[in-house]
C-alpha positions in Angstrom: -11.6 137.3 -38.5 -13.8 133.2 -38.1 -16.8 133.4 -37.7 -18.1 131.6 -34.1 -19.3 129.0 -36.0 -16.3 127.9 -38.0 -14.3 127.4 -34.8 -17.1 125.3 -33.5 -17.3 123.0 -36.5 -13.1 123.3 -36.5 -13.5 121.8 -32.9 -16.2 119.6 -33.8 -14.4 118.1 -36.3 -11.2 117.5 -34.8 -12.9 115.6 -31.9 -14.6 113.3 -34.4 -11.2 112.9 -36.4 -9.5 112.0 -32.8 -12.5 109.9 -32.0 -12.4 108.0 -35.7 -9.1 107.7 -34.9 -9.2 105.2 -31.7 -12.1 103.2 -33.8 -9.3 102.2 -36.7 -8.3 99.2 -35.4 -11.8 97.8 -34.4 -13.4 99.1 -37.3 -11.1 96.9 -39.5 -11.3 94.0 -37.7 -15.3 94.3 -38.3 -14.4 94.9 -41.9 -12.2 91.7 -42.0 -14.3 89.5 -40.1 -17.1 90.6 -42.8 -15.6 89.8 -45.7 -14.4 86.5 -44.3 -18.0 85.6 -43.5 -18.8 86.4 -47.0 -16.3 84.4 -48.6 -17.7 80.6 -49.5 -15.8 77.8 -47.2 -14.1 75.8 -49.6 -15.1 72.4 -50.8 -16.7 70.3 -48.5 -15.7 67.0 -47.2 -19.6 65.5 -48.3 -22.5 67.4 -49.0 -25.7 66.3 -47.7 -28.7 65.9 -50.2 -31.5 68.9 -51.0 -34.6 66.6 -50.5 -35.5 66.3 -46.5 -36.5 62.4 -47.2 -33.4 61.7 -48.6 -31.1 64.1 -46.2 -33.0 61.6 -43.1 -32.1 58.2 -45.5 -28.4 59.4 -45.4 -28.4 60.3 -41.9 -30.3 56.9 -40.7 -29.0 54.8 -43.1 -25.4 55.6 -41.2 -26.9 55.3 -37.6 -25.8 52.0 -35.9 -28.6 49.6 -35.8 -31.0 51.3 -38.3 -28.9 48.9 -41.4 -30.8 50.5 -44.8 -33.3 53.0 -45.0 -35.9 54.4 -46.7 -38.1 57.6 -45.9 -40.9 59.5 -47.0 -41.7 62.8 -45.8 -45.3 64.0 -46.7 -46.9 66.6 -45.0 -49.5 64.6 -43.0 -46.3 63.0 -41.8 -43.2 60.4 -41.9 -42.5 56.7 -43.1 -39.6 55.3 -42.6 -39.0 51.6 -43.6 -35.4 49.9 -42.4 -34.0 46.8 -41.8 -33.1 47.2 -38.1 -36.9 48.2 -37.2 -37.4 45.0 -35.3 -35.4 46.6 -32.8 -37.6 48.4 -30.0 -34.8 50.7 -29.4 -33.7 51.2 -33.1 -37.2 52.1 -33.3 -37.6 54.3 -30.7 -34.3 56.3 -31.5 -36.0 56.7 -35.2 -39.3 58.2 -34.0 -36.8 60.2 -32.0 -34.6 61.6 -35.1 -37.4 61.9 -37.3 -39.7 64.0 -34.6 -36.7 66.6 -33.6 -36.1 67.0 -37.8 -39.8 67.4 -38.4 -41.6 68.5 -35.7 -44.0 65.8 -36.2 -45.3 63.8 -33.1 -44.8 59.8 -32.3 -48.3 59.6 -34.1 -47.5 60.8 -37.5 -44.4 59.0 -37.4 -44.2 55.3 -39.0 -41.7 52.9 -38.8 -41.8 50.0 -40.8 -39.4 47.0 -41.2 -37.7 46.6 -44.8 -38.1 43.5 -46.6 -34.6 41.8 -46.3 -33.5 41.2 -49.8 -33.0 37.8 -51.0 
């Protein structure tokens, strides 16, 4: 003759058998969609440089009206030298770009025409 308590954990475990059993298909797609997120992407198209002054150049240096840039980050703040700085809104969109990046305010922010090149 079972014991009480073998029935119980016979019960037991055939509800968490039947239970498991309704969880197969969403428990796999978790599993899937894990192992996709873990997989690395591919190549990418272009790959934007480590240093932060040189990430902003690239960025800036493609934004209409900004023509060539230069920037240096420090941590008392930013300098950016272009060729479009003459340009109150060119300007204004740079003390922008370079804020949201850095966090810095309009005051520790620099913009500074580049010498055209002759």
């Amino acid at each position: 003759m079972e014991s009480p308590e073998a029935d119980w954990n016979g019960e037991q475990m055939a509800k968490i058998a039947s239970y498991l059993s309704k969880l197969k298909l969403p428990l796999l797609i978790l599993v899937v969609g894990l192992v996709l997120m873990l997989l690395p992407s591919g190549a990418r198209e272009e790959t934007l440089p480590e240093d932060p002054g040189e990430r902003m150049q690239e960025i800036l240096s493609n934004t209409r009206g900004v023509g060539r840039a230069m920037v240096l980050i420090s941590e008392n703040g930013v300098v950016v030298a272009c060729t479009g700085a003459e340009d109150p809104k060119v300007k204004l969109d740079i003390i922008r770009a370079i804020g949201s990046y850095t966090g810095f305010g309009s005051d520790r922010i620099t913009v500074l025409k580049l010498a055209d090149e002759t």
